[in-house]
C-alpha positions in Angstrom: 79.5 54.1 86.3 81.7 52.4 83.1 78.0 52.9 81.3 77.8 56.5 82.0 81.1 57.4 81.4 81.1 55.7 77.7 77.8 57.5 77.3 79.3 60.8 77.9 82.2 60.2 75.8 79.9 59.5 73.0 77.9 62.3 73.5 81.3 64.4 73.6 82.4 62.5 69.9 78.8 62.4 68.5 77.7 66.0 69.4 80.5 68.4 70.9 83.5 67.1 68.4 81.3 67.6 65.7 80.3 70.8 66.4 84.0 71.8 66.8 84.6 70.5 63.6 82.1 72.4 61.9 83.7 75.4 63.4 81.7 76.5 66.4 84.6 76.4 68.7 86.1 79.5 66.4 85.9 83.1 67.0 84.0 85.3 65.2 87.1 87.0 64.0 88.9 84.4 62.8 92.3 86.7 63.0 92.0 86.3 66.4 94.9 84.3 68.2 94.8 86.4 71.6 92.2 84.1 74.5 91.8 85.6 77.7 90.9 82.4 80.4 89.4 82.9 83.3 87.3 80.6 85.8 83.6 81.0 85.1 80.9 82.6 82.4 80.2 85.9 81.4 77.1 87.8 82.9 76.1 89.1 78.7 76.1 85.3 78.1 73.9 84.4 80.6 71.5 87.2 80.6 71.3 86.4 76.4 70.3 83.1 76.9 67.6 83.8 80.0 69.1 81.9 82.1 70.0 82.9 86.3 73.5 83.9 87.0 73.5 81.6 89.9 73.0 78.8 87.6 76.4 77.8 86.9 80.0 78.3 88.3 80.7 79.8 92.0 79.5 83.4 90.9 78.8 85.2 94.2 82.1 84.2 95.5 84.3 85.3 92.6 82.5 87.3 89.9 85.1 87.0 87.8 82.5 86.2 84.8 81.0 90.2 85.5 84.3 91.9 84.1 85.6 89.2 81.9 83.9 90.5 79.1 85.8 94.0 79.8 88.8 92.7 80.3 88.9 91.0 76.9 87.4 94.2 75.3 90.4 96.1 76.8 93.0 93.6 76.0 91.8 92.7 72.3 91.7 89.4 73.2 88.5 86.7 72.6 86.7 84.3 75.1 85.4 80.8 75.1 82.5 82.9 75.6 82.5 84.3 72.4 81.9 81.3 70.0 78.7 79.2 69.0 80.1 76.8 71.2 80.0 78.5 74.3 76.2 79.5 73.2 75.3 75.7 72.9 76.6 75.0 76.0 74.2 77.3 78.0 71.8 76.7 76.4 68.4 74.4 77.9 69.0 72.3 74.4 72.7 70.7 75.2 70.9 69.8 78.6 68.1 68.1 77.1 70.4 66.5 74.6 73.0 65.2 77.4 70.0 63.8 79.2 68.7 62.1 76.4 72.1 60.7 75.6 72.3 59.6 79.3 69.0 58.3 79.9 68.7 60.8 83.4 67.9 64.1 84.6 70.7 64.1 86.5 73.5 65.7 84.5 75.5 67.7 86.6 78.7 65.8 86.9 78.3 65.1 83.5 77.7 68.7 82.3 81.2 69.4 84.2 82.9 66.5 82.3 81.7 68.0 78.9 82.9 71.4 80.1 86.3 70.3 81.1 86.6 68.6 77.9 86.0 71.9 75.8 88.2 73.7 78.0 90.9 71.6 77.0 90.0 71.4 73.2 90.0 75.3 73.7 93.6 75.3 75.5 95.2 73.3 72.7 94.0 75.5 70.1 96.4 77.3 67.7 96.2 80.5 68.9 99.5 83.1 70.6 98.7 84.9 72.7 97.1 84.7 76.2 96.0 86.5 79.6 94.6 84.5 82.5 92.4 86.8 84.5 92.3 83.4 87.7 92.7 84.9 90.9 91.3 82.9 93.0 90.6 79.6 91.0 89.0 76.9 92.4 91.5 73.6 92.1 88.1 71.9 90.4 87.6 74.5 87.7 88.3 73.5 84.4 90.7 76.2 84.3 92.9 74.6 86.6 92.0 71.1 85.7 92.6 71.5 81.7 93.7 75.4 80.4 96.4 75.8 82.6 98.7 73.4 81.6 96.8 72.4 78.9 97.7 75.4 77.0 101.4 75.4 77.8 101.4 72.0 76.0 103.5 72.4 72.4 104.6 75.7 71.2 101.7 77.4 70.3 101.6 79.4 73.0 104.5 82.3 72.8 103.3 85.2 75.1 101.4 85.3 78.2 99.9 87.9 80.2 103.2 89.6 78.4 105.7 87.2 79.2 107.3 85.1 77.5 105.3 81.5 77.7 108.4 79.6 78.3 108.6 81.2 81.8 105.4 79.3 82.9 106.4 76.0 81.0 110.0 76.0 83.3 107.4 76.7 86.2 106.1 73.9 85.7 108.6 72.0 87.6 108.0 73.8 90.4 103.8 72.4 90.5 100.9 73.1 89.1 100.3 75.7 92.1 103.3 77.4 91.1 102.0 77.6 88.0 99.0 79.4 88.8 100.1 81.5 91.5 102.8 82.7 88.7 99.8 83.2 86.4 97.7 85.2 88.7 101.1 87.6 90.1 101.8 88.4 86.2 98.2 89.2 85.3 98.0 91.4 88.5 101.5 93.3 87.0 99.8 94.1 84.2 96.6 95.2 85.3 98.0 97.1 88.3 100.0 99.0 85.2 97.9 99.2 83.4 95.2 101.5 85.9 98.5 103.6 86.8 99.2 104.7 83.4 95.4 105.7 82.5 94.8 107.0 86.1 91.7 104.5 85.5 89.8 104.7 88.9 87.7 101.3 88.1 90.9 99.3 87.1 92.1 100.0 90.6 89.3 98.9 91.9 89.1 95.8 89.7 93.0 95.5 90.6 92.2 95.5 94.1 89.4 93.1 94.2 91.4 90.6 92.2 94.8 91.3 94.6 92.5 90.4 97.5 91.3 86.9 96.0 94.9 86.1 94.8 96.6 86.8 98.7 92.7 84.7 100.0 94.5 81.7 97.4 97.9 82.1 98.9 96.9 81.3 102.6 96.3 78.3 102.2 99.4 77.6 99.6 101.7 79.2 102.0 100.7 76.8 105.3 101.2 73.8 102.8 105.0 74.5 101.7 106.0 75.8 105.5 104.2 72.0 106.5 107.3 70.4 104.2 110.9 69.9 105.6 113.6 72.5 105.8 115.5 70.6 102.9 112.7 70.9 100.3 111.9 74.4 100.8 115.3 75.3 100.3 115.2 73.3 96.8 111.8 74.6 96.3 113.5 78.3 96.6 116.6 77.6 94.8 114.9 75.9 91.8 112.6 78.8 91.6 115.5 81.2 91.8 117.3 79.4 88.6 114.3 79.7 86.8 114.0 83.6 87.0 117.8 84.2 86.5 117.4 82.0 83.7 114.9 84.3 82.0 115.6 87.2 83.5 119.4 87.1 84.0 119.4 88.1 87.6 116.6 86.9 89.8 116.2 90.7 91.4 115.8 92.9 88.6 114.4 92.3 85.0 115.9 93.5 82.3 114.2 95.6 79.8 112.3 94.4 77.0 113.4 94.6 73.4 112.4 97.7 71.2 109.4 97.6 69.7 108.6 94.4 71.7 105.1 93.7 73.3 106.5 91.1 75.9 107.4 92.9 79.9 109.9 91.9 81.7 109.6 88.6 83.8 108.8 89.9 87.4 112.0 88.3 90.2 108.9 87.6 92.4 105.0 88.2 93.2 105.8 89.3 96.5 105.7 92.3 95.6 102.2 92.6 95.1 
């Protein structure tokens, strides 16, 4: 096991870092500082490269991938998708060359090792702006294992499905499930918005879709916190409560946002939704 894993750290140094160094983890715009994360492929991506769309990722269950591509036409905003990278990646050739590097056939822990690795090089890349179109992440995704956290790491980071990113770095002293429950709520906001003020009859049903696998998450996230004792739901609730008034300035109603400001106001709570 010590054998494979320093095989597929070489591999990462030897192949992947140089291929980030040379670029290929950029966008094709290199103005671009807006990503958009979400938790599996796109269907142009896989349908360019001829490969199945059952081939990677959990796609029948949350086709997130299908409408990525949309979602980061409408927002402006670029995907891992969208570099040479990504096209390396799902490609036949990087599995050949991480079996060779190997020495098996079997490379599907391995593959996932390399992808969580990119996803984290990608979260700690210089870049603004961000949405996180997650409902329903798996915990093993490399969303949740490296981006989301990974990309609250330094200051880089200084808006965030429209809020300020300091929100979601305070949030993370409530977990990592905090975190991502806070990053789903806020992308629903904007998205629910968003169909409202273009009367868009697809958004709502994309908004819709992606409500339902967010409250699917929470089901489980809710039986786990009523399972703790009286005592640390209560500090749970307060600490949560004095991290809203502290960006917000009252935990029930947001203030507005500055003129000419492209930041929303930090929701009191995704109950609401």
């Amino acid at each position: 096991m010590l054998g494979l894993s320093l095989k597929t750290d070489e591999f990462f140094q030897t192949v992947i870092q140089s291929k980030i160094d040379a670029g290929d983890l950029a966008f094709p715009d290199p103005a671009t500082d807006f990503i958009l994360f979400y938790a599996g492929p796109s269907k142009e991506i896989l349908r360019r490269l001829n490969a199945t769309a059952t081939a990677w990722g959990r796609i029948d269950e949350t086709p997130n991938w299908k409408t990525a591509a949309n979602e980061a036409k409408r927002l402006g905003a670029g995907r891992l998708d969208d570099t040479n990278l990504f096209s390396y990646l799902m490609s036949a050739a990087f599995e050949a060359d991480l079996a060779a590097a190997i020495g098996s056939t079997d490379i599907k822990d391995t593959k996932k090792q390399i992808w969580d690795s990119v996803s984290d090089k990608l979260a700690h890349t210089n870049f603004r702006e961000a949405a996180t179109l997650v409902c329903g992440a798996d915990e093993a995704s490399s969303f949740v294992q490296k981006e989301m956290l990974g990309m609250l790491d330094g200051t880089h980071l200084e808006i965030l499905n429209k809020r300020p990113a300091n929100l979601f770095r305070d949030f993370k002293a409530l977990g990592a499930d905090e975190v991502q429950r806070l990053m789903s709520a806020t992308y629903l906001l904007e998205l629910k918005a968003y169909a409202k003020a273009n009367k868009d009859v697809e958004a709502v049903k994309f908004y819709k879709r992606q409500r339902a696998f967010f409250l699917a998450w929470r089901v489980d996230k809710r039986t786990a916190l009523k399972a703790q004792p009286q005592d640390a739901r209560m500090a749970f609730r307060q600490t949560r409560k004095e991290i809203l008034v502290r960006h917000n300035g009252s935990a029930k109603q947001a203030p507005n946002p500055p003129a000419n400001s492209n930041v929303a106001p930090v929701p009191p709570s995704s109950n609401t939704l």
